[in-house]
C-alpha positions in Angstrom: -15.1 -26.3 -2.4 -13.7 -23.2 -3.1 -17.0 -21.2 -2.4 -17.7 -23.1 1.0 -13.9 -22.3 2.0 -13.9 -18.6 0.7 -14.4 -17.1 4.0 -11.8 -19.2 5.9 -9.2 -18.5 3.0 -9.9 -14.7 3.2 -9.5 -15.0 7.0 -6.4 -17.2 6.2 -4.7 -14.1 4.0 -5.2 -11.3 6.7 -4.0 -13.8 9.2 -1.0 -15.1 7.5 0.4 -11.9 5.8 1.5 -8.7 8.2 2.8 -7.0 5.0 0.2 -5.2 3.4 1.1 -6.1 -0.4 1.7 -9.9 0.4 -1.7 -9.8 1.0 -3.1 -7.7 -1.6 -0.9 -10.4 -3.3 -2.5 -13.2 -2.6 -6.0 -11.9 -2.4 -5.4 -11.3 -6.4 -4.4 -14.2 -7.0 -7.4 -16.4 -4.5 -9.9 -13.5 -6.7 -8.3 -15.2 -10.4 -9.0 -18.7 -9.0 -12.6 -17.8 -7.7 -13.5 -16.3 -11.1 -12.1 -18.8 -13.4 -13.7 -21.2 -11.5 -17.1 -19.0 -12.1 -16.2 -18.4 -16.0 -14.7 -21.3 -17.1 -12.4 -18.7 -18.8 -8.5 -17.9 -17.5 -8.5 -14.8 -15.4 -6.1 -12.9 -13.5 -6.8 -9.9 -11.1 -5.4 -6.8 -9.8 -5.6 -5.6 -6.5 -5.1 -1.5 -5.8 -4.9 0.5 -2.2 -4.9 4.0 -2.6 -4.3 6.3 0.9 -3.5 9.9 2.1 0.2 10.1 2.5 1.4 6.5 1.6 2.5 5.0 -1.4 0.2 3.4 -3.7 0.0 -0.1 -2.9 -1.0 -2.0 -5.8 -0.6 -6.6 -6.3 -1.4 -8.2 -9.4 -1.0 -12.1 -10.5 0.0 -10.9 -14.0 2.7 -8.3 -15.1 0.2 -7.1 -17.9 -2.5 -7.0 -15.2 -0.2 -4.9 -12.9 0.5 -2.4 -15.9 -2.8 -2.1 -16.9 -3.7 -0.8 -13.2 -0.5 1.8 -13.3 -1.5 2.6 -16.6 -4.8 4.2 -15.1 -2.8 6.8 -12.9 -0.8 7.9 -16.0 -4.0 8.2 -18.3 -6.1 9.1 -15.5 -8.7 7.0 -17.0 -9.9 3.2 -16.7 -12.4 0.7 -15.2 -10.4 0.6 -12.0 -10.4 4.2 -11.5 -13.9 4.4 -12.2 -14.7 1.9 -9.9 -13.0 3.7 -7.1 -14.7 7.3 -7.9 -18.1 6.1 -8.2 -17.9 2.9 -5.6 -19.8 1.5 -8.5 -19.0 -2.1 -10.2 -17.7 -1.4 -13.8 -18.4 -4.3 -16.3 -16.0 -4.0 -19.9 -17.7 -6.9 -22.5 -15.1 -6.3 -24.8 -12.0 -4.3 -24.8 -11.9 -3.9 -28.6 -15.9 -2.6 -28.9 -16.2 -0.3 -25.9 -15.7 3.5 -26.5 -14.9 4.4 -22.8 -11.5 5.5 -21.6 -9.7 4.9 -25.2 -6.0 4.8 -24.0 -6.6 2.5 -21.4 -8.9 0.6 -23.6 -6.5 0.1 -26.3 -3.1 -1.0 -24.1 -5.9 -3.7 -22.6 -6.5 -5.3 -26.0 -2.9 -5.3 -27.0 -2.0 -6.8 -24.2 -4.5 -9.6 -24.7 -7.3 -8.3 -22.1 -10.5 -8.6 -23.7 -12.9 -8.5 -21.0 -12.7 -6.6 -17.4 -15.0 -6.5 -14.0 -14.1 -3.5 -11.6 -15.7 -3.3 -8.2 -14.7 -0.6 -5.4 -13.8 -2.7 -2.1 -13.1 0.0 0.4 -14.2 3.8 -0.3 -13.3 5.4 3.2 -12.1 9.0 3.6 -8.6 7.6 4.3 -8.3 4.7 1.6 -9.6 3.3 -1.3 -9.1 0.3 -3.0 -10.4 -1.8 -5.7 -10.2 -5.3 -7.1 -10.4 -6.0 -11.2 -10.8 -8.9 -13.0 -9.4 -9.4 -16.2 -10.1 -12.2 -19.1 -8.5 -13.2 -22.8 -11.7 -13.9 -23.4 -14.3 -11.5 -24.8 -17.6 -11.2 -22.8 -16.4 -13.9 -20.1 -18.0 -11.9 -17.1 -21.9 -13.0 -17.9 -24.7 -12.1 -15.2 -24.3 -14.9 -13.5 -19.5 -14.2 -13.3 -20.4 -10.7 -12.2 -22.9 -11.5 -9.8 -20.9 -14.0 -8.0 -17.2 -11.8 -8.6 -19.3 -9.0 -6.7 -20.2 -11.2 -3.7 -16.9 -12.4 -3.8 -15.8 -8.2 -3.4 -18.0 -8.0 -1.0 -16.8 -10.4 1.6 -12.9 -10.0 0.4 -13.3 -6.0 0.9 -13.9 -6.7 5.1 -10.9 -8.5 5.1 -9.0 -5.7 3.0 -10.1 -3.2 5.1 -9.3 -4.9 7.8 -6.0 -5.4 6.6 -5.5 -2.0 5.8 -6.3 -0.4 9.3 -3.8 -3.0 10.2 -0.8 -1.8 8.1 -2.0 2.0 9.4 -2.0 0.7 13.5 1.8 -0.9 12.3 2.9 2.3 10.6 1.6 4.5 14.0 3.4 2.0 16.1 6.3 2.3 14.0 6.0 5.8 14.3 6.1 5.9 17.5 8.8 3.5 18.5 11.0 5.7 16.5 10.0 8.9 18.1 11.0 7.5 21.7 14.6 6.3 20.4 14.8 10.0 18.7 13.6 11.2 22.4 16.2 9.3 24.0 19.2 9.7 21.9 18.5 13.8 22.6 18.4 13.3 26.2 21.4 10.9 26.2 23.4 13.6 23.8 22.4 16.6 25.7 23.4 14.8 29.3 27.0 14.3 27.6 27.1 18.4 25.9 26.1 19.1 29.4 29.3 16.6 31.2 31.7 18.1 28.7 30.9 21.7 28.5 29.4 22.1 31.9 26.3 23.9 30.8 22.7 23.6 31.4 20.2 21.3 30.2 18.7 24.0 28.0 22.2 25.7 27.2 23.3 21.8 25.8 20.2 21.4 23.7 20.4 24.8 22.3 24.2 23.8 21.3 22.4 20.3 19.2 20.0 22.7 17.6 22.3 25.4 16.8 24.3 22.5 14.8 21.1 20.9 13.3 20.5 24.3 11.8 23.9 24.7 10.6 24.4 21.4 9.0 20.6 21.4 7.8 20.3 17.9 9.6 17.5 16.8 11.9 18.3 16.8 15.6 18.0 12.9 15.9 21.0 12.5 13.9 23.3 15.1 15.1 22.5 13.4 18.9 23.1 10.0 16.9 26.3 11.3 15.8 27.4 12.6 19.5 26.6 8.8 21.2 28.6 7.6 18.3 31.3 9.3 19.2 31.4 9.1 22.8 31.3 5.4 22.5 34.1 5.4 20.1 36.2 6.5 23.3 37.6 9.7 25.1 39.5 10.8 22.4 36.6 11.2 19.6 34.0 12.8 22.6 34.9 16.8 21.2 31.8 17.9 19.5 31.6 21.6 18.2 29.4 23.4 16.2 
């Protein structure tokens, strides 16, 4: 059931979640159920989203799953990482036996991960991400887990970068939306410089900068200070540098 429904519950999770990491949320956890039902083993997955500028967006269904993943960035080693570099699926049998990436191999065995599955879901200019799999069981991710854990990246990684280009279109919209109320609380400060001092347009914006340089503020909140005050009454409209 969970196969025949896979697309409609990926489609479900971009649908249902605007915030970026509630999805990457419950795409780890949908990934743990899809590949314990494949292994027969217990699983849990993290999910990471690295892009140019942002935070590090990162979701696991495990706390040692999600320290395992930040562990990578502070080693600057691991399956995930490797994964993302090479946009190549990384398979770990056994966390005690394999002589790759030592630090990160030996926090995953001490914290009870035995076997891992990497696989690269986006590898854009702007973004990367990558989902891995994690089991308490040695050698859990056989030919037939890995082959099926990869399909399953490959339909889940249209919906994450989907979701992705999503958060980005929010995040210029945001943008936006606060560069027009920054715009307008300018023009709205420099009209009431220009009531009170009776001074030009250019003379009353020169008088906001002059203070934003001063007090080492941006202008947006020097002219949010000025409304401020002049709706606070007659009395508390003075403004000087």
């Amino acid at each position: 059931m969970l196969k025949t429904r896979l697309s409609e519950h990926l489609q479900d999770l971009l649908l249902d979640n605007e915030v970026l990491e509630d999805f990457l949320r419950q795409l780890s956890d949908l990934a743990a159920d899809f590949a314990a039902a494949e292994t027969g083993r217990p699983v849990v997955c993290s999910v990471r989203v690295a892009r140019k500028r942002r935070p590090l967006a990162l979701a696991a269904g495990d706390p040692d799953a999600g320290a395992l993943d930040r562990l990578q960035d502070d080693v600057g080693e691991g399956p995930g990482l490797e994964a993302q570099q090479t946009g190549m699926p990384v398979l770990v049998p056994d966390t005690t036996m394999d002589p790759r990436w030592r630090r990160y191999q030996r926090a995953a065995a001490q914290r009870g991960s035995r076997s891992i599955f990497a696989v690269s879901l986006i590898d854009d200019p702007d973004a990367a991400a990558t989902l891995t799999f994690l089991s308490t069981s040695p050698e859990a991710f056989d030919d037939g887990a890995v082959g099926a854990c990869g399909a399953f990246a490959v339909r889940a990684a249209k919906v994450t970068k989907l979701a992705v280009r999503f958060e980005a279109a929010r995040g210029v919209n945001r943008d936006l939306l606060m560069a027009m109320r920054s715009r307008t609380d300018i023009n709205l400060a420099t009209g009431i410089l220009m009531a009170q001092s009776r001074c030009s347009q250019s003379e009353a914006f020169s008088m906001l900068s002059k203070v934003s340089n001063t007090r080492n503020v941006k202008l947006r909140i020097v002219a949010g200070e000025i409304l401020r005050r002049f709706d606070g009454g007659p009395e508390a409209t003075a403004f000087s540098a």
